[in-house]
N, C-alpha and C positions, 0 to 999 in steps of 0.2 A: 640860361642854357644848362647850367650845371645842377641848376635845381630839378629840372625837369629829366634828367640823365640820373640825379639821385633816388627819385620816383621810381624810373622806370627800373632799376635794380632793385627797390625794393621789392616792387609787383614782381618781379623775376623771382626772389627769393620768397618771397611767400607763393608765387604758384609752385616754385619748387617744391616746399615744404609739404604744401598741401600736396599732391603727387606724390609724394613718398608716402606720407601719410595713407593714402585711399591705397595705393601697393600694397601697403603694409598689413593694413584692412582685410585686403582682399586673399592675402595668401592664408594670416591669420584665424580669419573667419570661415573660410573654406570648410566645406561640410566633411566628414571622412568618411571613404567608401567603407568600409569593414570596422567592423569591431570584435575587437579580439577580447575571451572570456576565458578564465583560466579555472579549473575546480581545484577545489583543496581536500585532499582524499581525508575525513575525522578519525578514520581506521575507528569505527565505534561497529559498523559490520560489515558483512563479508559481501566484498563483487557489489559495489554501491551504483546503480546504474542510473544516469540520467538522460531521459527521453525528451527532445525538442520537436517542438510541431507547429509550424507558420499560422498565418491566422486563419488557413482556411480549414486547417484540422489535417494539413497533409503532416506524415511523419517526415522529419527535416533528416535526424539519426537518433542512433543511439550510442551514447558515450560515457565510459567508465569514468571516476569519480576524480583519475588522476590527469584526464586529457586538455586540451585545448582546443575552442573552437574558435572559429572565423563565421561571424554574421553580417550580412548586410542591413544598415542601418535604415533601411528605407521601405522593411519590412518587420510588423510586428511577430513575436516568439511567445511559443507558453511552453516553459521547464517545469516537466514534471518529473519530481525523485521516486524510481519505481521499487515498490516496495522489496527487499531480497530476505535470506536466511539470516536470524540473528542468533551465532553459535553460541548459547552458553556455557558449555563444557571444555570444548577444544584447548580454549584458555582463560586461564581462573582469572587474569589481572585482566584482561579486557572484557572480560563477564561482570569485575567491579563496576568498571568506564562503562559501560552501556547500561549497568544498573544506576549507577548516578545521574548518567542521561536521562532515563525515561523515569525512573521514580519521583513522585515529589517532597517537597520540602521538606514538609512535617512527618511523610514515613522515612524518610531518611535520619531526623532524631528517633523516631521511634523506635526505630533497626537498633543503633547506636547504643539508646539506653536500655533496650533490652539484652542487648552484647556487654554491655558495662554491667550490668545488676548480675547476670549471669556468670559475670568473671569474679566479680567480688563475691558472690554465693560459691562459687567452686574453689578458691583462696579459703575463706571461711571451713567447708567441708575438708579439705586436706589437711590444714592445719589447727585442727580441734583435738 
């Protein structure tokens, strides 16, 4: 009798186990309605606008670079970055950051070594 009283508690405590388990699962696993997208503004230009549009090509919104949206995940998105004004003059240090952005690698020494040659040629000129 005892032995069969020990069984039955053990089957009690592993259905328990299991039951908690498949809970656990279940809250777990749970799909999530929304998904939340945060932009990160690169301040490289001005008024950086991002356009979302579901998959049947309807416009969803249009939201600046610094916002936050809410999507439902049970529908597909295409983000597109629409293209704005890129000031070069307004300001000289963020005219550098957007020249190192879009320039590539090798005119970027190019730039350099010709600022270099031309600083040691105008050294040379003043001090002759």
């Amino acid at each position: 009798m005892m032995k069969e009283n020990r069984k039955l508690i053990y089957f009690s405590f592993f259905m328990a186990v299991i039951g908690i388990i498949t809970l656990l699962a279940v809250v777990y696993i749970s799909e999530a309605q929304n998904v939340t997208i945060t932009f990160s503004d690169l301040d490289l230009t001005k008024d950086q606008k991002i356009l979302i549009y579901n998959s049947t090509g309807h416009l969803v919104g249009e939201f600046n670079a610094t916002d936050t949206v809410q999507l439902d995940v049970n529908n597909s998105y295409i983000m597109v970055i629409k293209p704005s004004e890129a000031s070069w003059f307004s300001d000289p240090w963020q005219a550098i950051n957007l020249l190192k952005a879009t320039v590539p690698t090798y005119l970027s020494y190019l730039i350099f070594g010709i600022g270099a040659i031309s600083g040691v040629l105008l050294l040379v000129r003043l001090f002759r």
